[in-house]
N, C-alpha and C positions, 0 to 999 in steps of 0.2 A: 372704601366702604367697610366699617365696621359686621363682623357677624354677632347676631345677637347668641347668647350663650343661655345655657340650664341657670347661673348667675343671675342672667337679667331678670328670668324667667320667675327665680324664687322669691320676688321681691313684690310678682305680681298678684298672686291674691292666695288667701289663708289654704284652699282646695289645693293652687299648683303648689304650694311651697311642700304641703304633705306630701304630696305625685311625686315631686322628685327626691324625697327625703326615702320615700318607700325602692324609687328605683337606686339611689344611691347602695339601699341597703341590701339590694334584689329581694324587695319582699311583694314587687308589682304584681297585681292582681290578672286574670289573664283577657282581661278584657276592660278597653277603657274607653268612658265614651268625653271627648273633649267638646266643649261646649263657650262663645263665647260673640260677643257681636263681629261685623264684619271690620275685619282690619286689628285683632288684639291679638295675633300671631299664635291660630289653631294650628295652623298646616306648619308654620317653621317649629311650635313644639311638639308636633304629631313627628318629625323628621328627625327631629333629636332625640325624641326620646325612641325610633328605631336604629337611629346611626348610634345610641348609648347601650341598645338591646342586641346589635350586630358586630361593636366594635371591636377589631384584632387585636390593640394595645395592651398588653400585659401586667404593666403599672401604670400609678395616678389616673389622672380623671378620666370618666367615662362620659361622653364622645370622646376621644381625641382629634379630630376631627380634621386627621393627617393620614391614618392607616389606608390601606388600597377597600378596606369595608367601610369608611365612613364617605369616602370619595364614591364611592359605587353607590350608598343610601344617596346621598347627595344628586346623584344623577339618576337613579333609579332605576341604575343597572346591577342592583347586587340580587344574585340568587336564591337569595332567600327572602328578599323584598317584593311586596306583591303590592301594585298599589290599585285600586277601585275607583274612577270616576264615572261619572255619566256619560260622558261624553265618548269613553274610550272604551270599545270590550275587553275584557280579560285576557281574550282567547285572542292570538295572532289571526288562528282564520277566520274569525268573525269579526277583527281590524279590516282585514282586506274585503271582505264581505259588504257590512255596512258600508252607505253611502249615506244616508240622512242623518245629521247630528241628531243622539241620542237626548230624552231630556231626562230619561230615568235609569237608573241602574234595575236592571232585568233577573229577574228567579235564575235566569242558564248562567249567569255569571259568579251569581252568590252559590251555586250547584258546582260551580268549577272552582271557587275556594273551598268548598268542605272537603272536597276530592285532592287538594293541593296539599291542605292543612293535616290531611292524613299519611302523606308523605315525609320522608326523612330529610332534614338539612342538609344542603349541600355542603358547608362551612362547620356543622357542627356544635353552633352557639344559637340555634332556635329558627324558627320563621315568621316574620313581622306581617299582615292585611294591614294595608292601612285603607281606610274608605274615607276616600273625602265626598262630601254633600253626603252623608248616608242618609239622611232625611229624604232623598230621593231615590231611595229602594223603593220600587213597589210595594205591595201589599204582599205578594206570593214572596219577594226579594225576602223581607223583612221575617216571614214564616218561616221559610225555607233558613234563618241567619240560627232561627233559636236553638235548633238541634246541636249547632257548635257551642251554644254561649251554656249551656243547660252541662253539655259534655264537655269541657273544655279538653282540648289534646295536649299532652305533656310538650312544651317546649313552643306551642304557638298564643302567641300575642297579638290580640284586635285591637287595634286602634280605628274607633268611629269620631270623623268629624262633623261636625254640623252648627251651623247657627240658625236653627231652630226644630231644635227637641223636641218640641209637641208635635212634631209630624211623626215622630218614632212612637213604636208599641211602645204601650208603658209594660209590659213584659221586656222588651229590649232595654230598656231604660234601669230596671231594676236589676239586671244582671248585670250592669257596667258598673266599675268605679268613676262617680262623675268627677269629673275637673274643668272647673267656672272659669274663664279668662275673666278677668275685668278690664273698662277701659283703664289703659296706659294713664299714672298722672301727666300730667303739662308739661312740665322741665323736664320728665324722663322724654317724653317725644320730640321735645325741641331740641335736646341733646344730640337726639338720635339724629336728626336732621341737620343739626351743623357738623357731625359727622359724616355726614355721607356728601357735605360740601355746600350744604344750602344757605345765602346770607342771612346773618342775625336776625336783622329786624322782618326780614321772611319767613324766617323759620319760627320766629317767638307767634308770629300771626298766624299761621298755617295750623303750628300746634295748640294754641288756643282755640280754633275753630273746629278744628278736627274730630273732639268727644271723646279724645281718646282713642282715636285708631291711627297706626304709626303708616300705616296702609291710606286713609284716607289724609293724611296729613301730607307723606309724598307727593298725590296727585295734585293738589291743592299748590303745593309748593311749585311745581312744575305751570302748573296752569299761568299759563304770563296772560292770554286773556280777560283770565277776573283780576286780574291783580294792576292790569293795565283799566280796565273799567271803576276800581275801588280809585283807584289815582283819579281821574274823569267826575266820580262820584264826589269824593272831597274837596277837589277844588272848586265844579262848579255848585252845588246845594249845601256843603260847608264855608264856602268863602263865597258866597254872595253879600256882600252890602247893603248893596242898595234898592230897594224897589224896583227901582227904574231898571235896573238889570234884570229883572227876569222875562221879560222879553227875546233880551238877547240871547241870555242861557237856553231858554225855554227850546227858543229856535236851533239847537245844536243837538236836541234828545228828539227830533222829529221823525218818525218811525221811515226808514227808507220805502219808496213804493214797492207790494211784493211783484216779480214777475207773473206769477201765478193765483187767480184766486186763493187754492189750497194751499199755498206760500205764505200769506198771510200774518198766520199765526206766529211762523216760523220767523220770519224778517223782522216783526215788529220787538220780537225778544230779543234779537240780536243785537239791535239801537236800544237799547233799554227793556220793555217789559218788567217782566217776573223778575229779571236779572238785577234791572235798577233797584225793584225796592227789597231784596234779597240784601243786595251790599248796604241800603239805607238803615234796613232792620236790624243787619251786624253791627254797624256803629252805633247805633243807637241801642244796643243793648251792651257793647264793650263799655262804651262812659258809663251806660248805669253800675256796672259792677264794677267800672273804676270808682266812680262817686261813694259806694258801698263796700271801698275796699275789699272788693274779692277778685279785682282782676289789675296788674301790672300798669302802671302810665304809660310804659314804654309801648303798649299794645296802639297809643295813642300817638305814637310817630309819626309825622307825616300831614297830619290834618292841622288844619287853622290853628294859627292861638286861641282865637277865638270859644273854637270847641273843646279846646283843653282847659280853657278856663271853665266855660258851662259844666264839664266833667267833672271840675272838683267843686266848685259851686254850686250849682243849680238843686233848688229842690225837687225829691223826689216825682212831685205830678209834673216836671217839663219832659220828663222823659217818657212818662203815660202820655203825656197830650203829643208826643211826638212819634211813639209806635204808632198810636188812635189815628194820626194824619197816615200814615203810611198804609195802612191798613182799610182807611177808608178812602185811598185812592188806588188800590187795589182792588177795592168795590166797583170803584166810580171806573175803572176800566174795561169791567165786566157788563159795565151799564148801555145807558145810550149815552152819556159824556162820553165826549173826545180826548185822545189819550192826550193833545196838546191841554186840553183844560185842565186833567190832574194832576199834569206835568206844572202847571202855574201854580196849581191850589197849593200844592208838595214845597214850589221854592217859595212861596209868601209865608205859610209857615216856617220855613226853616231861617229865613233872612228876620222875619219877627222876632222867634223864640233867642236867634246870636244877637239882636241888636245892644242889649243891655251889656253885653258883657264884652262889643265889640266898642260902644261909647266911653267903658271904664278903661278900657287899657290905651283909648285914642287920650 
């Protein structure tokens, strides 16, 4: 498994490439608020840029990410690393204390960094807070944080994480240098993903669906679930033929009986549901931006010839008339129709809309 580097980092949007140009030149500000959606690696560059603010190595690059101070950032046993979550007190006796997961970072915790942050290094090279979710400080948290960001102490550096700033004072807000993640391009997440050993035509899928998060692209790729249902979905509502087949298919997506009334829900998504036209919607919207040249053919491995011909052929309204179907049996689910009749409605369009292009290649 590859570690992603301050390298990968600067290539990711105009804000970090500045952040780490400023830390290269130690010119970092003493407070920084990182900001980006879930999965664009806040927390692995909140860690680098402490294991680069902590590190022992005396020449070249800064982490080294070898020294016994980048190992310790790393594990988050280094003595000058402080880190903040919600879930975990500050303070060792209020670890043992607590018993109910926390869901806020609490005023006594953010009162036990300003008290820290007033303290000398133990190492000599500064002291790192890093806060992850700081959007979940409280209110008194968040008050109680200003008196440091206002004063800042010679040699200590705030790192605040969050994917979503607007919970923060805009007084907190303004005292930080921000730094934007954006999502990951495509081919950087799918790279990342055949590095860490995932196969090709899984990985090019996973990271086209992903948005951009190398975090959401992993789980995705890992999930043999969906990806054993996407198989399920292709072959029977892409490779139907004939009419006369959707009977048969029909009868194979039949929601299992739930054990439980309040099962129900649960059981019927399992045999399909939300799940089916989830994987319906994604193919049906990958050919349209293959048709449109904005997305790879290769994304289109696996499915029918048939569908890869409609991919590069098909005018634009087959692919409106065939979300429309998908969406309006996703209605029709919600309705008094029978999840078996939307299930027919779904494969009559779709064996219609392939037949033209399943007759030119016969």
């Amino acid at each position: 498994m590859r570690n992603i580097t301050l390298a990968d980092f600067s290539l990711q949007s105009p804000s970090c490439a500045a952040f780490i140009r400023a830390m290269r030149e130690g010119t970092l500000p003493h407070a920084l608020l990182i900001t980006g959606e879930s999965g664009t690696g806040k927390r692995t560059l909140a860690r680098l840029c402490a294991m680069s603010l902590l590190c022992a190595a005396e020449d070249g690059e800064r982490p080294c990410g070898v020294c016994n101070a980048c190992v310790q950032v790393r594990e988050e046993t280094h003595p000058d690393l402080f880190v903040l979550r919600p879930e975990v007190p500050l303070r060792a006796s209020d670890r043992a204390a607590d018993k109910k997961p926390r869901r806020y970072i609490p005023v006594d915790d953010i009162r036990e960094l300003v008290a820290r942050a007033g303290e000398h290094s133990f190492e000599g090279r500064g002291r790192v807070f890093l806060i992850e979710q700081a959007h979940r400080m409280n209110a008194s948290a968040q008050n109680a944080l200003l008196k440091t960001l206002e004063e800042p102490v010679a040699g200590v550096t705030l790192l605040l994480v969050t994917d979503s700033p607007s919970l923060l004072l805009t007084t907190i807000i303004s005292r930080c240098r921000r730094v934007s993640l954006s999502p990951w391009p495509t081919d950087y997440v799918e790279k990342e993903l055949r590095a860490q050993g995932v196969e090709e035509g899984r990985a090019r899928q996973a990271a086209y669906l992903s948005g951009g998060s190398i975090g959401q692209a992993l789980r995705m790729a890992a999930d043999e679930e969906w990806f054993a249902l996407r198989k399920r979905v292709m072959d029977d509502f892409l490779g139907v033929e004939r009419y006369s087949q959707v009977q048969e298919i029909s009868a194979r997506w039949k929601p299992r009986p739930p054990k439980k009334k309040e099962d129900a829900e649960e059981e019927e998504g399992e045999s399909g549901g939300d799940a089916l036209f989830d994987v319906l919607d994604e193919l049906t919207r990958t050919a349209l931006m293959t048709r449109l040249g904005q997305a790879d053919a290769a994304l289109l491995e696996g499915c029918p010839e048939a569908w890869r011909r409609m991919a590069g052929e098909a005018p634009l309204a087959t692919f409106s008339a065939l979300a429309d179907a998908v969406a309006q049996a996703r209605r029709l689910r919600e309705s008094n129709v029978t999840w078996q009749a939307a299930v027919d409605r779904l494969l009559f369009t779709f064996a219609r809309t392939l037949q033209p292009y399943r007759r030119r290649h016969d």
